[in-house]
C-alpha positions as CSV (number, residue, x, y, z in Angstrom):
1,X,159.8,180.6,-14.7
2,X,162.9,182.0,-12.6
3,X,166.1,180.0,-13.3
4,X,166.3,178.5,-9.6
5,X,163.2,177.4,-9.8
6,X,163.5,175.8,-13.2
7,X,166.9,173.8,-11.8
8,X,165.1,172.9,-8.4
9,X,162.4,170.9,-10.5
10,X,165.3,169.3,-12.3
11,X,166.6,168.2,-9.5
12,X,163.5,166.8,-8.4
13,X,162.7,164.0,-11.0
14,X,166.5,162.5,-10.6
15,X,166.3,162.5,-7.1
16,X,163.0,160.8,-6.7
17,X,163.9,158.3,-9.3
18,X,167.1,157.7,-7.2
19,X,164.3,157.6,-4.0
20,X,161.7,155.5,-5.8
21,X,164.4,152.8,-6.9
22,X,166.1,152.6,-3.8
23,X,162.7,152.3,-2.2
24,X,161.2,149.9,-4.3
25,X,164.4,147.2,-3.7
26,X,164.4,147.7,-0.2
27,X,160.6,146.6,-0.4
28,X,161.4,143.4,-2.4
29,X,164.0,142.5,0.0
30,X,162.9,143.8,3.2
31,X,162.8,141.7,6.2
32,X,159.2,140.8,7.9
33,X,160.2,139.9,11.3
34,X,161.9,140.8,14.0
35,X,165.7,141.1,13.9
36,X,168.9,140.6,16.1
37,X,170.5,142.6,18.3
38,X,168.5,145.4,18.7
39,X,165.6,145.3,16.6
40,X,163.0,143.4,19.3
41,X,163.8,146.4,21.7
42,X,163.7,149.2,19.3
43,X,160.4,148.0,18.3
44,X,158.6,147.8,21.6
45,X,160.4,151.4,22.5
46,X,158.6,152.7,19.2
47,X,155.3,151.2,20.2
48,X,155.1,152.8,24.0
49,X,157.5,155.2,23.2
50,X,160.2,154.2,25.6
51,X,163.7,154.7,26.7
52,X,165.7,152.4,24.9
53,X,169.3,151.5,25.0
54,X,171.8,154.3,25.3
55,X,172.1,156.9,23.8
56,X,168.1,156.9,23.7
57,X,167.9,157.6,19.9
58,X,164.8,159.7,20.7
59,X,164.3,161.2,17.4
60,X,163.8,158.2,15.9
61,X,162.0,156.7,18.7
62,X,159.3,159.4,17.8
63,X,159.5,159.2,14.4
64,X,159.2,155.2,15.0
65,X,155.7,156.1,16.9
66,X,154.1,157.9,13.8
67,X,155.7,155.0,11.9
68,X,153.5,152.3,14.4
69,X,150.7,154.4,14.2
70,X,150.5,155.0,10.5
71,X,152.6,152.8,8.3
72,X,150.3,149.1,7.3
73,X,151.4,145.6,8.0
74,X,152.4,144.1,11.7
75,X,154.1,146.6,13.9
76,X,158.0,145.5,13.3
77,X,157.1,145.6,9.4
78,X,156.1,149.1,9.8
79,X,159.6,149.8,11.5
80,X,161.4,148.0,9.0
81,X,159.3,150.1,6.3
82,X,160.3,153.4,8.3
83,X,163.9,152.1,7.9
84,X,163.2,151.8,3.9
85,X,161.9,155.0,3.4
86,X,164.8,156.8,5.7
87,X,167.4,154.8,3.8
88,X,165.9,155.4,0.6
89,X,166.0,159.4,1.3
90,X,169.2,159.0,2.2
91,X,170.2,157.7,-1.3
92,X,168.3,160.7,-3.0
93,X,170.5,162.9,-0.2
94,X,173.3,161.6,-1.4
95,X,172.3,162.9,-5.3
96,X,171.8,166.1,-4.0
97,X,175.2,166.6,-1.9
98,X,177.1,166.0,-5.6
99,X,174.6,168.1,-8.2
100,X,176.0,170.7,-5.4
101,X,179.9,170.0,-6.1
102,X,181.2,172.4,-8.9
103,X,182.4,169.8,-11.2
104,X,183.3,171.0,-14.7
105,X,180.9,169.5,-16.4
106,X,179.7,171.0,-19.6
107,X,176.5,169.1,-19.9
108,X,173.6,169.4,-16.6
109,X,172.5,166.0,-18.3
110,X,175.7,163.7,-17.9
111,X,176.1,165.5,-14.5
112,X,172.7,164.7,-13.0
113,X,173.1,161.1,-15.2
114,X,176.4,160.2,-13.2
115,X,174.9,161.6,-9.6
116,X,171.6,159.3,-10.2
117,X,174.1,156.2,-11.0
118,X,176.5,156.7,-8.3
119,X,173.8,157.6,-5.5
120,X,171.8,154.2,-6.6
121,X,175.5,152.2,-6.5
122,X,176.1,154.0,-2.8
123,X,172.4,152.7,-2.1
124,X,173.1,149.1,-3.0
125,X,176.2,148.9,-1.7
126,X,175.8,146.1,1.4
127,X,176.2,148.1,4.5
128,X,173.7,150.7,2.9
129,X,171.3,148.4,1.9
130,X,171.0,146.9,5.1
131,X,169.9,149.9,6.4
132,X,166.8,149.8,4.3
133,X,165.8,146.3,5.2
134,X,165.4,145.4,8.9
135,X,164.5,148.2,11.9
136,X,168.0,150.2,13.3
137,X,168.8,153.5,14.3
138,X,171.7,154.3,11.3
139,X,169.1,155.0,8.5
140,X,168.2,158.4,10.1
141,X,171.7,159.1,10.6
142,X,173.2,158.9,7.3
143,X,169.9,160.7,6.5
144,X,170.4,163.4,8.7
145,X,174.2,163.6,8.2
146,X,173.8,163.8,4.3
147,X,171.4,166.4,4.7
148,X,173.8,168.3,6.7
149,X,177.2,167.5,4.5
150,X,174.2,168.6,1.5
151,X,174.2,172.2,3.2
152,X,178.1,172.6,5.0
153,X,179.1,171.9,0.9
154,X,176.3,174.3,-0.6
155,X,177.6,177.2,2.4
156,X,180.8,176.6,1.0
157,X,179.9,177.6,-2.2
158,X,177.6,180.5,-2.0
159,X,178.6,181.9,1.5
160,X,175.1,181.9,2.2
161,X,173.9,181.6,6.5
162,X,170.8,180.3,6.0
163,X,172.8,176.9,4.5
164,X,175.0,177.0,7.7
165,X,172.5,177.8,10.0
166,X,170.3,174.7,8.6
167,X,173.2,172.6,8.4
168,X,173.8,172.8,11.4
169,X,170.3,172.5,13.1
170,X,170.3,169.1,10.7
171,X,173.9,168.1,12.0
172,X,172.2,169.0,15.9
173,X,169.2,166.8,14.8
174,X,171.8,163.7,13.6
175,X,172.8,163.9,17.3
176,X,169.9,162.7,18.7
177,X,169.6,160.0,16.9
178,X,173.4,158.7,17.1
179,X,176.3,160.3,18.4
180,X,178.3,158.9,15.8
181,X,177.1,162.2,14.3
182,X,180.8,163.8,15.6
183,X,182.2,162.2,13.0
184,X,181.6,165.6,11.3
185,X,182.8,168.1,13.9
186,X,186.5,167.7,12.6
187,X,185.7,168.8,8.8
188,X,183.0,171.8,10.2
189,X,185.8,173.1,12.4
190,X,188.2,172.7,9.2
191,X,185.5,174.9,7.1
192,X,185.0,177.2,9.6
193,X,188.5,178.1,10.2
194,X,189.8,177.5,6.2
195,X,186.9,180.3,5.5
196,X,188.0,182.7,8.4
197,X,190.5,181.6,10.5
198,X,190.5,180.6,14.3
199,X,189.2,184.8,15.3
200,X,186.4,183.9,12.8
201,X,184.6,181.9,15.5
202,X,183.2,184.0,17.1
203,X,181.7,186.1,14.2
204,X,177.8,186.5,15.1
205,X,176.3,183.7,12.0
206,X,178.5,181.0,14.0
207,X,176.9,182.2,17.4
208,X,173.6,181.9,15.9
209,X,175.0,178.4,14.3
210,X,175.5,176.8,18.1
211,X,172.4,178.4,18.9
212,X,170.4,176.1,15.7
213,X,172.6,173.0,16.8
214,X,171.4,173.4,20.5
215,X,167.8,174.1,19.0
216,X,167.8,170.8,17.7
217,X,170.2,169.1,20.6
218,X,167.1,169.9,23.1
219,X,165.1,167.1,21.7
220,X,167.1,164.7,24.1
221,X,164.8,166.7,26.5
222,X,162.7,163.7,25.5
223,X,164.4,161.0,27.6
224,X,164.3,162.8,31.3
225,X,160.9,164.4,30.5
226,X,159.4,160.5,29.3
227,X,161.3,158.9,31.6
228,X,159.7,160.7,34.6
229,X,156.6,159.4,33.6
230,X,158.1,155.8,34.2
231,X,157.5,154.4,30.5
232,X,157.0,150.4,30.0
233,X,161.0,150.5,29.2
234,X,163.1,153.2,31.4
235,X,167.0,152.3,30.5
236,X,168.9,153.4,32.7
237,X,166.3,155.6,34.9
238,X,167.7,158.5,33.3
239,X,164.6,161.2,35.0
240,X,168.0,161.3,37.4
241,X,170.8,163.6,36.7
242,X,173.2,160.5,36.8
243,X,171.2,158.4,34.9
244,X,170.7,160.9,32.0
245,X,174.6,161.3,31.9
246,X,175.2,157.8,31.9
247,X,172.9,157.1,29.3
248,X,173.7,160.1,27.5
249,X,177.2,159.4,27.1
250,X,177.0,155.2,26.5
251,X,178.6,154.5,29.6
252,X,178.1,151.2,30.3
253,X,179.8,151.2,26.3
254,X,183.4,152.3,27.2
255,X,184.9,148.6,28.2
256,X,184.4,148.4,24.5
257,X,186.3,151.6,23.2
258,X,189.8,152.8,22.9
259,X,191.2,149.7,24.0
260,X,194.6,149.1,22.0
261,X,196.8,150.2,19.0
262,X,196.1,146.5,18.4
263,X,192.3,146.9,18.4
264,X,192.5,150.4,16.5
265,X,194.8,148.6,13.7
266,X,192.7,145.3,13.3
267,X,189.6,147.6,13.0
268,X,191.3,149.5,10.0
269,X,192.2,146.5,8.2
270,X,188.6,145.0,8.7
271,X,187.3,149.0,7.0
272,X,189.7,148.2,4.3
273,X,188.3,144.8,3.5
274,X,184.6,146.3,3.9
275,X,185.0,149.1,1.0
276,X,186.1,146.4,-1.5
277,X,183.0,145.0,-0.8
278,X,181.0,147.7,-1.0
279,X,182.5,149.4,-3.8
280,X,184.2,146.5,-5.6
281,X,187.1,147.1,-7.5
282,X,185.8,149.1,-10.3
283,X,184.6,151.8,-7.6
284,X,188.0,152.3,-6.1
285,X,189.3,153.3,-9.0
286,X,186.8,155.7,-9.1
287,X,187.7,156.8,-5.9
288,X,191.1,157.6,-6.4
289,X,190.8,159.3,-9.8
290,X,187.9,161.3,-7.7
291,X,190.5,162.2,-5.0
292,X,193.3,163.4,-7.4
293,X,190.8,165.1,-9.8
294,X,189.1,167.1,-5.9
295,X,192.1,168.2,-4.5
296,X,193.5,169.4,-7.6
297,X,190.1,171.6,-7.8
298,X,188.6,172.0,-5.1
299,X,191.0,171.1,-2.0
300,X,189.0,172.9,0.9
301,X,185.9,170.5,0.2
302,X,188.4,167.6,-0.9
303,X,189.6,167.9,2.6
304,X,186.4,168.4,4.2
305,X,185.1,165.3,3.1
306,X,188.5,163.1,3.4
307,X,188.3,164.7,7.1
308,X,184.9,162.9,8.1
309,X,186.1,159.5,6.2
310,X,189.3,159.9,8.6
311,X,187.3,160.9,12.1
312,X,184.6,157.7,11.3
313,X,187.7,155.5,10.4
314,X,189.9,156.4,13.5
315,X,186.9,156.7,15.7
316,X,184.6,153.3,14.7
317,X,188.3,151.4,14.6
318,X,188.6,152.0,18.1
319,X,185.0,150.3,18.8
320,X,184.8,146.6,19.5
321,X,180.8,145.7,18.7
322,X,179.7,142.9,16.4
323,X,177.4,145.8,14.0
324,X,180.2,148.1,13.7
325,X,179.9,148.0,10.0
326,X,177.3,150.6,10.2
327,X,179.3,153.1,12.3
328,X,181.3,153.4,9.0
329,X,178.2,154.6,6.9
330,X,179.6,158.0,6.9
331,X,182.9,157.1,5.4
332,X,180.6,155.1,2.9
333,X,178.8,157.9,1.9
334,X,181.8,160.8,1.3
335,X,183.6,158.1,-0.7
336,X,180.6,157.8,-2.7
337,X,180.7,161.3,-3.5
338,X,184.8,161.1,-4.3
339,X,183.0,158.3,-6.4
340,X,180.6,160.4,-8.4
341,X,183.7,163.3,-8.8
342,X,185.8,160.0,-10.7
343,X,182.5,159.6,-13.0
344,X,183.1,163.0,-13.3
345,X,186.8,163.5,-14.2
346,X,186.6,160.5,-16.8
347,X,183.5,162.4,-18.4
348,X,185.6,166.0,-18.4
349,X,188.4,164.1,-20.2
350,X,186.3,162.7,-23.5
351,X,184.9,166.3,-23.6
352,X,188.6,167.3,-23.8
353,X,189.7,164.4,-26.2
354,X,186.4,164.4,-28.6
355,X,185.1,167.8,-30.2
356,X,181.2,168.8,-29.7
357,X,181.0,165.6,-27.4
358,X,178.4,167.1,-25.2
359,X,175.7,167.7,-28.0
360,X,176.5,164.0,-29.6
361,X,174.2,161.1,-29.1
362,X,177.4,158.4,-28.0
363,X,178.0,160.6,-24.5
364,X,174.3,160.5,-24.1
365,X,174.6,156.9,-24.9
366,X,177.9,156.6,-22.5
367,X,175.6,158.2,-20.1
368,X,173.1,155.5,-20.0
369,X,174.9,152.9,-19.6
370,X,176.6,154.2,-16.6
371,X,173.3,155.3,-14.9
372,X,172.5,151.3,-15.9
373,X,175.6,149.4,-15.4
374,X,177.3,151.5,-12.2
375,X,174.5,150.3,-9.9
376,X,173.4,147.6,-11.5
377,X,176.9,145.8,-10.6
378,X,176.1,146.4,-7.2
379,X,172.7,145.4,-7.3
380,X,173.2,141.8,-8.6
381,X,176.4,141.6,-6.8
382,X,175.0,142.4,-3.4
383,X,170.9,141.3,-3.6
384,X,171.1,137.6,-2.7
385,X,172.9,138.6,1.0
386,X,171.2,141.6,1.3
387,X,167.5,139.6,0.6
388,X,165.8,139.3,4.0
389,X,162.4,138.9,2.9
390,X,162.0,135.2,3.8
391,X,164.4,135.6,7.2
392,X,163.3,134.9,10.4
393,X,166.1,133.7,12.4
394,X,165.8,135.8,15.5
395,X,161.8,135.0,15.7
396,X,162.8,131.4,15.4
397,X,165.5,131.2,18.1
398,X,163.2,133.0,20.9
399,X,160.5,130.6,19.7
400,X,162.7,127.8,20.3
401,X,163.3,128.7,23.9
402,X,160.0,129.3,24.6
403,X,159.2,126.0,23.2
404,X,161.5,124.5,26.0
405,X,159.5,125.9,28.3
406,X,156.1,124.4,30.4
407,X,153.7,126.3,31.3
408,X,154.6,129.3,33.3
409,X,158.0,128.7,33.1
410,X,160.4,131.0,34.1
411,X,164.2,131.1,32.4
412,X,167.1,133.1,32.9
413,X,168.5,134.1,29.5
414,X,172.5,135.5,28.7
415,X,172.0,135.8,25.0
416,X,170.3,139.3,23.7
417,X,169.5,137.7,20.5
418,X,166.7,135.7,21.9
419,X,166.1,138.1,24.9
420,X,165.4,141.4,22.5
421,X,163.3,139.1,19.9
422,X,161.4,138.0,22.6
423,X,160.4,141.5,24.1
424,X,158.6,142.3,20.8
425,X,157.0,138.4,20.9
426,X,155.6,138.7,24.4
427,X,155.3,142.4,24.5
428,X,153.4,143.1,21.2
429,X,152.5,140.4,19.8
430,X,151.0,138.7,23.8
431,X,152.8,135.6,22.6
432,X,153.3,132.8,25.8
433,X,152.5,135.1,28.4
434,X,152.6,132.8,30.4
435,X,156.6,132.5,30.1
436,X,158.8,134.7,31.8
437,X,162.3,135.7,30.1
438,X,165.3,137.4,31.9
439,X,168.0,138.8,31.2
440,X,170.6,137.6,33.2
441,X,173.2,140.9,32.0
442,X,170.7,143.2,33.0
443,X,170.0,142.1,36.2
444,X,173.6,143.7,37.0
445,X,172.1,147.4,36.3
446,X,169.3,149.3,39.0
447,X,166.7,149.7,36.0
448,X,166.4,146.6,35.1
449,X,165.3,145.1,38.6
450,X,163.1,148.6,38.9
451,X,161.3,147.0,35.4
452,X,161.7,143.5,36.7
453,X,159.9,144.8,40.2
454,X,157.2,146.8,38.2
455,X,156.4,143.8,36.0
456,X,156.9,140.6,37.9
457,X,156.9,141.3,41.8
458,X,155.6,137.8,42.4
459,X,158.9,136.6,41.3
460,X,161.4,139.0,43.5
461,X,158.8,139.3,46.5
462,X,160.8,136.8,48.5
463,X,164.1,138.0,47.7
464,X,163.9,141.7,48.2
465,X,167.1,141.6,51.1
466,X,169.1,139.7,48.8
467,X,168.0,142.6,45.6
468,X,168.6,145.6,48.2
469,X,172.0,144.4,49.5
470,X,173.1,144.2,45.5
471,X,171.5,147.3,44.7
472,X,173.5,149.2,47.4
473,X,176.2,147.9,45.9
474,X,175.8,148.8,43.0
475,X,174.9,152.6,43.6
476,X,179.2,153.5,43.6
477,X,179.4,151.2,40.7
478,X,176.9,153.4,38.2
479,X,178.2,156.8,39.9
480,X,181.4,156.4,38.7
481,X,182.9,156.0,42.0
482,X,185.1,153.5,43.7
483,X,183.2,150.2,44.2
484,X,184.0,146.5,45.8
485,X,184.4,144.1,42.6
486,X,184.0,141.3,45.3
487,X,181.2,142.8,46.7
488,X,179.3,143.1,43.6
489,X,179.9,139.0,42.3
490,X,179.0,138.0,45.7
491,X,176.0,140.0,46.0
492,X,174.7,139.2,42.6
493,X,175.4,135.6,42.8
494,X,172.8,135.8,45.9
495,X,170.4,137.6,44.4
496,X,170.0,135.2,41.7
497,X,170.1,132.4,43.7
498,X,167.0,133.5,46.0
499,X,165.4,134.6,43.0
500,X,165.7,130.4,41.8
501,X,165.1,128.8,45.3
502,X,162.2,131.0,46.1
503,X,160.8,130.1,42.8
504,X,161.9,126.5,41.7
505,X,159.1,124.4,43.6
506,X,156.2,126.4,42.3
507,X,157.2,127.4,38.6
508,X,159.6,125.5,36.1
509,X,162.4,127.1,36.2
510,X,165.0,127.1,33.6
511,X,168.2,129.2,32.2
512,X,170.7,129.2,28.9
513,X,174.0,130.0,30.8
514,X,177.0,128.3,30.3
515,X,179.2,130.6,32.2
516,X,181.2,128.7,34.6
517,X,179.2,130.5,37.6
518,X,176.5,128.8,36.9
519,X,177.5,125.3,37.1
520,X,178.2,126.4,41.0
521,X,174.6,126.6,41.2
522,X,173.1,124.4,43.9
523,X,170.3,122.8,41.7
524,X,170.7,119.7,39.3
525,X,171.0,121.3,35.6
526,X,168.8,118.9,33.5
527,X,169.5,119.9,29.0
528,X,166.4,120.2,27.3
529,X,165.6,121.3,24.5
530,X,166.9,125.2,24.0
531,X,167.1,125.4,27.8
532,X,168.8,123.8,31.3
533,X,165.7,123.0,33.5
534,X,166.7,123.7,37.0
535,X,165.3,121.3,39.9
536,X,166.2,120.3,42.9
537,X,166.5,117.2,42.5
538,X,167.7,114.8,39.6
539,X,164.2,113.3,38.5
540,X,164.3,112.6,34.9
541,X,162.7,115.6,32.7
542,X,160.7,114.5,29.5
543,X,161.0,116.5,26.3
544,X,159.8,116.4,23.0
545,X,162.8,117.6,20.9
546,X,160.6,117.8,17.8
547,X,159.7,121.0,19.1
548,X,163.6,122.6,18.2
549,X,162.8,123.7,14.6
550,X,165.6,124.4,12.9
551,X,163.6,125.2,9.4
552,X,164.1,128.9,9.6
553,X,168.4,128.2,9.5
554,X,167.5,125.8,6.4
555,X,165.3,128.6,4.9
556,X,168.1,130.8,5.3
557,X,171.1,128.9,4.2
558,X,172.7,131.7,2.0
559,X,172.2,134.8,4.7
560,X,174.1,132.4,7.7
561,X,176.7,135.0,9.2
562,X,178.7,134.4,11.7
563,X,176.1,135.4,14.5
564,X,173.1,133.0,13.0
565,X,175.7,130.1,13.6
566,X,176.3,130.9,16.9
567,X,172.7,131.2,17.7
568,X,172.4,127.9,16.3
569,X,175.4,126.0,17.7
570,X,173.7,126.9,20.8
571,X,170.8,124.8,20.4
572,X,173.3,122.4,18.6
573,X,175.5,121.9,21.9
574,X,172.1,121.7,24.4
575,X,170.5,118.9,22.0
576,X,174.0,117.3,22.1
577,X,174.0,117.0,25.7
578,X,170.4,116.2,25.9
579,X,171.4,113.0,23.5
580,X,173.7,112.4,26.7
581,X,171.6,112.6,29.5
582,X,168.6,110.8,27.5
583,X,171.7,107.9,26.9
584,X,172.0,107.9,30.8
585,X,168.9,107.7,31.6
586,X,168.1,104.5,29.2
587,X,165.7,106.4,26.8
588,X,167.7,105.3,23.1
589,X,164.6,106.5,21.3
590,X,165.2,110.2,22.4
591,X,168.6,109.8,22.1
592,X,168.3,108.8,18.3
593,X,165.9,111.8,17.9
594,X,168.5,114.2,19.3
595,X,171.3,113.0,17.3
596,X,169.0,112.5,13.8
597,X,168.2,117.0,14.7
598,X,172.2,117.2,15.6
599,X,172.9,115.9,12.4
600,X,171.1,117.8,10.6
601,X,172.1,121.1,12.4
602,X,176.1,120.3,11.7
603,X,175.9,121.1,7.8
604,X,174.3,124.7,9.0
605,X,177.5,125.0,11.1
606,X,180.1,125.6,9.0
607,X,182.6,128.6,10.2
608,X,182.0,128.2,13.6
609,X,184.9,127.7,16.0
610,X,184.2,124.7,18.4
């Protein structure tokens, strides 16, 4: 049997032991329902293959279709299982990228023993894991991205094209999933150029490079070509030339980016907290002594991968989002590998210090216990935050709205966490539809009231001058042109307005706001349970607040971050107020009702600001 192909099927069993562990944790703690954020939406794009959020992700809204088609269980379990197996290649990615580092390792045994145990402690790390567990976008990133670092580092080596022409159709393919994928473009440039300087360039294997990267980039050919066909969720109407660019590019994102020294330096501080936690202390010393020991040996790849940790940490400290922690995968991963070259570097010193220690038993032994001890420190550290199995916060909270509702109710909603939940409720699983959520954010973009006017014109028919009159509006707004601020609050404020009055006396209507625009509302804003029933006029509205069940929080109790608490506090304050207006009213039964669920919502609480 050749030699290559006697190393490739050594590579093999250690990286699918690294895949089938990874896999098999991610199972046991994998989350069954729907998510926050974006998970509802993501879900419902992979079922009708839509358009979702910018940038479109449309690789893995593809792959996400084959996932709904073939993969068992309820369709957000099969996304959350796609998410497992991505993340879990990912992890045996990870192996491969440092078997390929030239360490000086005498033995292939402690070197493959010391990739398997650092790749596994990468994998449970808690930002990784979560990847693994619940249905997001980032998996196929790091995936991708790994792949790609896997072939830039083996093209370094060997000077072989095909690794940089497939490295960088893999690095093209990352980009249409996130474009957090130019993390990377500093450290290729740095390769490039460190290899054969800025005229190098233009030599004909880098020409045919773009070309592979382009290759791949034309998959985003997906989100004019689908959108054209007006899917069930067209974000942004991007079969236009300016809607493709602005979605494209995350436009309506850049309020949130590059705001302040202040902002950059406060996200920094929060990365620096975030490695501790994902690599404890033990794997920062690693870290360092794998830094000192790279660039001593190997400084073009040293600096290739300290370049990508620097790009992510620079860039993803200038972004102000609740889920950044995944923008820092990246960063995760190449410190992972200066990881692995600190395993490494400790290993290359008892070969030093202890004679024929490669053929004795005690480094096989040493071995071991790293391949058990390195991850397992991780695993136990990080599995009871990182279990999901039994969470199903988001669910809950859109079923507690929906609860607040009568029969073909219809409520305005600010909060995406119980909006994007409750797309996958109504839109795959046909819960309550007869209840009508929305978004009262996305009403300020042209798409939405295009979806809103597809799906629910009996709701708009009446108030199609007020809609038109915001929509021209609006049209300057999402060029990029100059626009009327006043114009657009004004205009808005009437559309929603005639959307309520032309509604109220035949549907319930209700809505969650608690913006001060909304108390300059016409109607009388009665609390109910998750909801403000809107009526015109102040006739006392009857609620069972039994129906507020608060079991999944309790369920929960150890996974509670900061954005399950706010969800929470917001039924908290509503049932508060609903004690109030019940007090008013004279009904002292429903008042003790509301403050017996009140009280038992405060210990859930904890952390959150009032």
């Amino acid at each position: 049997m050749p030699k290559d192909q006697t190393n490739k099927i050594k590579l093999f069993r250690p990286f699918l032991i690294v895949v089938g562990i990874a896999a098999f944790i991610y199972y046991l703690t994998a989350c069954r329902s729907v998510g926050y954020i974006d998970s509802g939406e993501l879900a419902v794009n992979c079922y009708v293959l839509g358009i979702p959020h910018p940038t479109g992700y449309p690789l893995y809204v593809n792959l996400g279709r084959l996932a709904v088609m073939f993969l068992p269980g309820p369709v957000i379990f099969r996304c959350n299982l796609l998410s497992l197996l991505l993340t879990s290649f990912a992890a045996g990615a990870l192996f491969l990228v440092m078997m390929a580092l030239p360490v000086k390792l005498k033995s292939s045994f402690i070197k493959s023993t010391s990739a398997t145990a650092v790749a596994l402690f990468a994998a449970f790390s808690g930002v990784w894991w979560a990847q693994g567990i619940s249905n997001e976008v980032y998996c196929l990133t790091i995936l991708l991205s790994t792949l790609a670092i896997f072939y830039f580092s083996r093209y370094n080596q060997t000077k072989e094209n095909r690794f940089l022409l497939i490295g960088f159709f893999l690095w093209g393919l990352s980009f249409t999933v996130h474009l957090s994928s130019i993390f990377l473009a500093v450290a290729i440039l740095y390769l490039i150029i460190s290899a054969d300087g800025w005229r190098g360039i233009i030599k004909p294997k880098y020409i045919w490079s773009v070309g592979f990267f382009l290759i791949a980039l034309s998959f985003y050919l997906y989100i004019p070509i689908r959108a054209s066909h007006t899917p069930f969720l067209n974000w942004s109407n991007p079969q236009s030339w300016q809607g493709f660019i602005n979605h494209l590019t995350g436009w309506q994102y850049r309020v949130w980016m590059f705001n302040s020294l202040e902002q950059m330096f406060g996200g920094i501080k929060y990365f620096g907290k975030l490695l501790y936690g994902q690599f404890g202390g033990a794997g920062l010393i690693l870290i360092i002594i794998g830094m000192i020991g790279m660039f001593r040996a190997e400084k073009r790849l040293a600096f290739f991968f300290a370049l990508i940790i620097l790009a992510d940490v620079i860039y993803s400290s200038n972004y102000e989002i609740y889920d950044i922690e995944s923008y820092y995968l990246p960063a995760i991963m190449c410190l992972a590998v200066f990881a692995f070259w600190g395993v490494a570097e400790i290993y290359c010193w008892f070969e030093k210090k202890t004679l024929k220690m490669t053929s004795s038993p005690k480094i096989k032994v040493i071995a071991i216990s790293v391949l058990i001890l390195l991850p397992l420190s991780n695993l136990v550290r990080n599995y009871a935050q990182s279990d999901y199995s039994r969470w199903r916060l988001a669910e809950a909270g859109a079923e507690n709205i929906l609860q607040s509702m009568e029969p073909n109710g219809i409520a305005f909603i600010e909060n995406w966490d119980f909006y994007s939940p409750w797309l996958y409720m109504r839109f795959i699983e046909n819960r309550r539809p007869d209840a009508i959520l929305i978004d009262k954010e996305l009403m300020k973009r042209s798409w939405y009231l295009d979806f809103l006017q597809r799906h629910y014109p009996e709701i708009l028919s009446k108030s199609q001058s007020q809609i038109s009159e915001f929509k021209k509006a609006l049209v300057p707004f999402e060029s990029g042109g100059q626009y009327d601020s006043r114009l657009l609050t004004l205009t808005y404020e009437a559309m929603i307005q005639s959307i309520i009055e032309n509604n109220i006396e035949k549907r319930p209507f209700y809505a969650n706001f608690e913006a001060a625009q909304f108390y300059n509302f016409k109607q009388y804003k009665i609390p109910t349970g998750g909801l403000y029933r809107l009526q015109s006029n102040p006739d006392y509205v009857s609620f069972d607040i039994s129906k507020i069940d608060i079991s999944a929080w309790e369920t929960a109790r150890g996974l509670l971050d900061d954005r399950a608490r706010v969800a929470l506090d917001y039924f908290y304050r509503i049932v508060k107020k609903r004690a109030g207006y019940c007090y008013q009213a004279g009904y002292i039964d429903e008042v003790n009702d509301c403050r017996r669920l009140a009280i038992q919502m405060e210990p859930l609480l904890k952390g959150i600001e009032k």
